[in-house]
C-alpha positions in Angstrom: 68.6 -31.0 12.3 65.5 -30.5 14.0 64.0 -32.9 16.5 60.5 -34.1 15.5 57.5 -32.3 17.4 54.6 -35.1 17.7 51.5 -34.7 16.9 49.7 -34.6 20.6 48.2 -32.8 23.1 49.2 -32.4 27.0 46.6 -32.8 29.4 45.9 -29.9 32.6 43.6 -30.1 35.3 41.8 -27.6 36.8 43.3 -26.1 40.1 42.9 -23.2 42.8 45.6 -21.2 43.0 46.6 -17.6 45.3 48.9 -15.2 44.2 51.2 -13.6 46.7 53.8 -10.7 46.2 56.9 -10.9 48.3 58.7 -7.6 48.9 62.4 -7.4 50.2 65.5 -5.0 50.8 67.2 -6.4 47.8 67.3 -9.4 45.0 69.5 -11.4 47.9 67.0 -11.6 50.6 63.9 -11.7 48.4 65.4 -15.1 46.5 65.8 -16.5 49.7 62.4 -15.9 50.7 60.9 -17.2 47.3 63.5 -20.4 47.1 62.0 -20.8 51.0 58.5 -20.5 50.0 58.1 -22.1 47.2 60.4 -25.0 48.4 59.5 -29.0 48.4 56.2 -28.0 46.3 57.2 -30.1 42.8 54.6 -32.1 42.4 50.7 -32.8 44.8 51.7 -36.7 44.5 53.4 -35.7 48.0 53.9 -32.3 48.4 51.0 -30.1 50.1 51.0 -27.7 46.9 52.7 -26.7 43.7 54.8 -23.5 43.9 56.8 -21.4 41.8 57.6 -18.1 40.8 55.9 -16.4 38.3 58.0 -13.1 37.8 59.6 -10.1 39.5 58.1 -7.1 39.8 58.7 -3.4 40.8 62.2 -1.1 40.2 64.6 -3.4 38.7 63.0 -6.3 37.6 63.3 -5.4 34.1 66.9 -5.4 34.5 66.7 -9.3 36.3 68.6 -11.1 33.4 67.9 -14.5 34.6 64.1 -14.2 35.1 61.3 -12.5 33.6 60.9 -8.5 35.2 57.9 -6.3 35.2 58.9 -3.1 36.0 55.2 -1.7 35.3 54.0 -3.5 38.2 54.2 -1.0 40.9 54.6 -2.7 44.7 52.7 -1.1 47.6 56.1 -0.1 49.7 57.9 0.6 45.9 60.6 -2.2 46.7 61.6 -5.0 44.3 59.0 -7.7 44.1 58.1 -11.5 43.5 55.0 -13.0 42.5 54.7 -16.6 43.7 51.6 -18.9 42.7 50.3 -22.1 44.7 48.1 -24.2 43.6 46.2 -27.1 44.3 44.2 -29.5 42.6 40.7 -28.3 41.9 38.8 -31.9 42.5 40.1 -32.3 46.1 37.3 -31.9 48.4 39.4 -30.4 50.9 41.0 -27.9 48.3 39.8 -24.6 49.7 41.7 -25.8 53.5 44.4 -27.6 51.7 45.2 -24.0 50.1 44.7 -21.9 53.1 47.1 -24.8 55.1 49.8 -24.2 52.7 49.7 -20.4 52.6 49.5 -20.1 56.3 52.6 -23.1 56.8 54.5 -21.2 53.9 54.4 -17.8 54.5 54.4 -17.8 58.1 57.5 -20.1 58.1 59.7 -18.9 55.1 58.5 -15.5 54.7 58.2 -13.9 57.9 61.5 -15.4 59.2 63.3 -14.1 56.4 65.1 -10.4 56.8 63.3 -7.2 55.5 60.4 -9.0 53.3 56.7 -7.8 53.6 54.0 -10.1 52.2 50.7 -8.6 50.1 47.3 -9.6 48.3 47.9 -9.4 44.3 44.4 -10.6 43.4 42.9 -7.1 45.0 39.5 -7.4 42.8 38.7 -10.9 43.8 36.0 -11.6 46.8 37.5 -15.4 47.4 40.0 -15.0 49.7 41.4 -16.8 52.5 42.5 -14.6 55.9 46.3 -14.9 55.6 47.2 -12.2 57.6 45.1 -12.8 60.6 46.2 -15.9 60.7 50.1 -15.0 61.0 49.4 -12.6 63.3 48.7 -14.6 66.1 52.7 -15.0 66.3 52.5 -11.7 67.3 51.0 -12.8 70.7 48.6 -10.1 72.1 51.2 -7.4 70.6 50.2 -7.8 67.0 47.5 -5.0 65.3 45.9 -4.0 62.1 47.1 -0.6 60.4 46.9 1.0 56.8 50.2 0.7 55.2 51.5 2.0 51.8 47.4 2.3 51.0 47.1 -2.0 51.8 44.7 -3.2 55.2 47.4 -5.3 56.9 48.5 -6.6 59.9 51.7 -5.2 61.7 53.7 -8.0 63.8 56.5 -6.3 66.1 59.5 -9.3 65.4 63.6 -8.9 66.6 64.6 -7.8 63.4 61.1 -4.9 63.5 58.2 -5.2 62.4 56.7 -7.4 60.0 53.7 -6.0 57.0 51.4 -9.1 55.7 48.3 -8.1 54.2 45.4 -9.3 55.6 43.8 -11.1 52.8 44.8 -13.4 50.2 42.5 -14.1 46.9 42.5 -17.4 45.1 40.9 -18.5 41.9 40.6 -21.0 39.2 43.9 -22.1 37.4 44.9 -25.0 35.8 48.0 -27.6 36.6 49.6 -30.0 34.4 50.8 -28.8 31.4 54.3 -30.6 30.1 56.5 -31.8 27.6 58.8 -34.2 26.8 62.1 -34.1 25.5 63.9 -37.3 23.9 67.5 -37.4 23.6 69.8 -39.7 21.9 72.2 -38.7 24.9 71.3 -37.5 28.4 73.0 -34.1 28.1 70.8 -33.6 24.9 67.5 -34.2 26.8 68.4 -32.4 29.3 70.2 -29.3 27.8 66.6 -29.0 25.4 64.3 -29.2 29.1 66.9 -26.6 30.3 66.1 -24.8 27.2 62.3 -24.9 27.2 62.1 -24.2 30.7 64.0 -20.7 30.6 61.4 -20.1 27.5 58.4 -21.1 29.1 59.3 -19.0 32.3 59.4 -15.5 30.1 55.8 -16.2 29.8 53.9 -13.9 32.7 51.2 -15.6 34.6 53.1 -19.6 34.5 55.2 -21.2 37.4 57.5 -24.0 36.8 57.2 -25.9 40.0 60.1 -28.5 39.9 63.8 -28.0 40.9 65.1 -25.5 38.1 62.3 -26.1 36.1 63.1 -30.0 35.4 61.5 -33.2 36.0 63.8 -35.9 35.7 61.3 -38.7 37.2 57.6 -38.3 34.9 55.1 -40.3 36.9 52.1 -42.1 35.4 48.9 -42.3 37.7 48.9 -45.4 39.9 51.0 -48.0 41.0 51.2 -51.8 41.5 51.1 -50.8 45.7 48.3 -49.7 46.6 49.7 -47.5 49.3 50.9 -45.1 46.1 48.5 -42.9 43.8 51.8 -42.5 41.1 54.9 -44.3 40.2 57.6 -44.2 37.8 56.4 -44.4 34.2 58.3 -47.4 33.1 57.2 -47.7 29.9 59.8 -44.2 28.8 62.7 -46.0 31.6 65.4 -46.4 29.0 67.0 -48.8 31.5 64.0 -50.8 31.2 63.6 -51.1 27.5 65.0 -54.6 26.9 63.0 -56.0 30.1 59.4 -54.4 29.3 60.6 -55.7 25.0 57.4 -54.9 23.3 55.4 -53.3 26.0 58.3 -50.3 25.9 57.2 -47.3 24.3 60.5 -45.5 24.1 61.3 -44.4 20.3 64.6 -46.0 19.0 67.7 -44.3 19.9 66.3 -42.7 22.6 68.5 -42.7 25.9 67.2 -40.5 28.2 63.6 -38.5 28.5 63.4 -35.3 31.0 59.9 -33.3 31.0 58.6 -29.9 32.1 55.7 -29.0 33.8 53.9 -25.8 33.4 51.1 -24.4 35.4 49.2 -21.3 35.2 46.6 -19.0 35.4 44.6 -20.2 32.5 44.8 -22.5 29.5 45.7 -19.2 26.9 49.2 -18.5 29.0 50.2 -22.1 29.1 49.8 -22.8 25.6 52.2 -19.7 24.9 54.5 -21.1 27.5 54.4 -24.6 25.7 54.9 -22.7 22.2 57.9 -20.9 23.7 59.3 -24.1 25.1 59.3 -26.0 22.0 60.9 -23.2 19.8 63.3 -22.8 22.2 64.3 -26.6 22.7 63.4 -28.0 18.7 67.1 -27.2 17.7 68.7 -28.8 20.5 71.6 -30.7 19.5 71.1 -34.5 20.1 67.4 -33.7 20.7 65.5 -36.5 18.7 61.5 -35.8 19.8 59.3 -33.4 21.8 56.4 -35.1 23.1 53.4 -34.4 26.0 51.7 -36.8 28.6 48.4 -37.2 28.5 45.4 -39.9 30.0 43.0 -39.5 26.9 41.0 -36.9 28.3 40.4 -38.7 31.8 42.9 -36.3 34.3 41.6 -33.1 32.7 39.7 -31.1 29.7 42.4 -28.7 29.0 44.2 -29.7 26.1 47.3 -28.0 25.1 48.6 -29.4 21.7 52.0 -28.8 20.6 51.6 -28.5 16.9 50.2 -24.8 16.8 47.4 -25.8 14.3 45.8 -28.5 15.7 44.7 -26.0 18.3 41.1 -24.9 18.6 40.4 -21.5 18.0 
């Protein structure tokens, strides 16, 4: 039997966002470099970004049968790829530094230390960039110098191992965070196997990251918290642990006992709401699956509403 798909809406925020491709020798080193990169980057309550992997690219990614491949992509040194998204949120004041910070922390840590990768620009049209690459290169101490490479303006840092190829800029532009779902279980390996589910779904979608560990978020937050020291907290109203002390105030569905969510971000509202689509179609069957629902704050986090019932959405 089907679970039930409320009629609701999830709520995303805009964000900035940069797109970098990762090149490597092979699919071993380049996961290291993109598990590395896009590492501790869940969730902006703590975290200096959200990361994730959007897809592989270049010879062989079509044949990737974990992962979504695009083969048409072609990568500047013809290796096999990654594109990885960051993004921060777009009503930080800071967000512009708070977005070159993580690049420059990220890549020059987890990218550059790890065996035969390169690192290039995917948003080639776009003139708001940050200057990536001349920022890493100052590890290069006095040695470092710019070059043309495979038809890209990079810089070329002599390391141990060689030399290391990062492209001097980086573009970012306006994405959106936020996107989610809920899944209700009568059992916890129901929600879970259903969030599981949705999440492979929602990743076949190009253009979307899935920024927590395997795609899951066990622990949904609301905004705020009874310390004032915290901006989110556990949302204790869903805690099925919690349901006979909150009595009336809980607003877990009966038979419920457990809740896990996804969170999808992207590069605009269109490729989420096919990521959410996916996720649901892929999840609705789920044994022990009893509801797919979406967090939202009425409107007040964000103006992108992604609805799960296909209908109710605007044209």
């Amino acid at each position: 039997m089907a679970a039930e798909i409320d009629d609701t809406y999830a709520e995303a925020f805009k964000s900035l966002y940069a797109e970098v491709l990762i090149t490597a020798k092979n699919r071993k080193w380049l996961d290291h470099a993109i598990q590395a990169a896009t590492g501790n980057a869940s969730s902006t309550i703590l975290c200096d970004c959200e990361a994730g992997l959007d897809r592989y690219v270049g010879p062989g990614s079509s044949q990737i049968s974990d992962a979504v491949g695009d083969e048409s992509f072609q990568t500047p040194d013809g290796r096999l790829g990654a594109i990885l998204q960051f993004h921060v949120p777009r009503f930080r004041k800071d967000r512009v530094e708070a977005l070159d910070r993580s690049l420059l922390v990220r890549i020059s840590q987890n990218v550059l230390t790890c065996p035969t990768t390169a690192c290039f620009n995917v948003q080639l049209d776009n003139p708001n960039y940050v200057h990536l690459g001349r920022k890493i290169a100052y590890f290069g101490d006095g040695y470092q110098f710019r070059a043309e490479r495979f038809g890209r303006k990079v810089w070329v840092i002599p390391i141990l191992s060689g030399e290391w190829i990062v492209e001097r800029r980086c573009g970012y532009r306006e994405g959106l965070m936020g996107g989610n779902l809920w899944f209700f279980g009568a059992t916890a390996d129901g929600a879970l196997d259903a969030a599981e589910a949705a999440s492979a779904a929602a990743a076949t979608v190009p253009g979307v990251i899935l920024p927590f560990p395997g795609g899951v978020a066990a622990s949904g937050s609301k905004a705020g918290s009874r310390y004032k020291f915290s901006i989110a907290s556990t949302y204790e109203n869903f805690c099925p642990t919690l349901r006979e002390t909150l009595g009336e105030k809980s607003r877990l569905p009966e038979g419920v006992q457990s809740v896990q969510e996804i969170i999808i971000n992207g590069q605009n509202l269109d490729v989420i709401r096919q990521a959410t689509q996916a996720a649901i179609q892929a999840a609705v069957n789920t044994p022990n699956l009893l509801r797919i629902s979406a967090g939202n704050y009425n409107g007040r986090l964000g103006k992108s509403f992604i609805y799960l019932l296909p209908h109710r959405q605007p044209e």
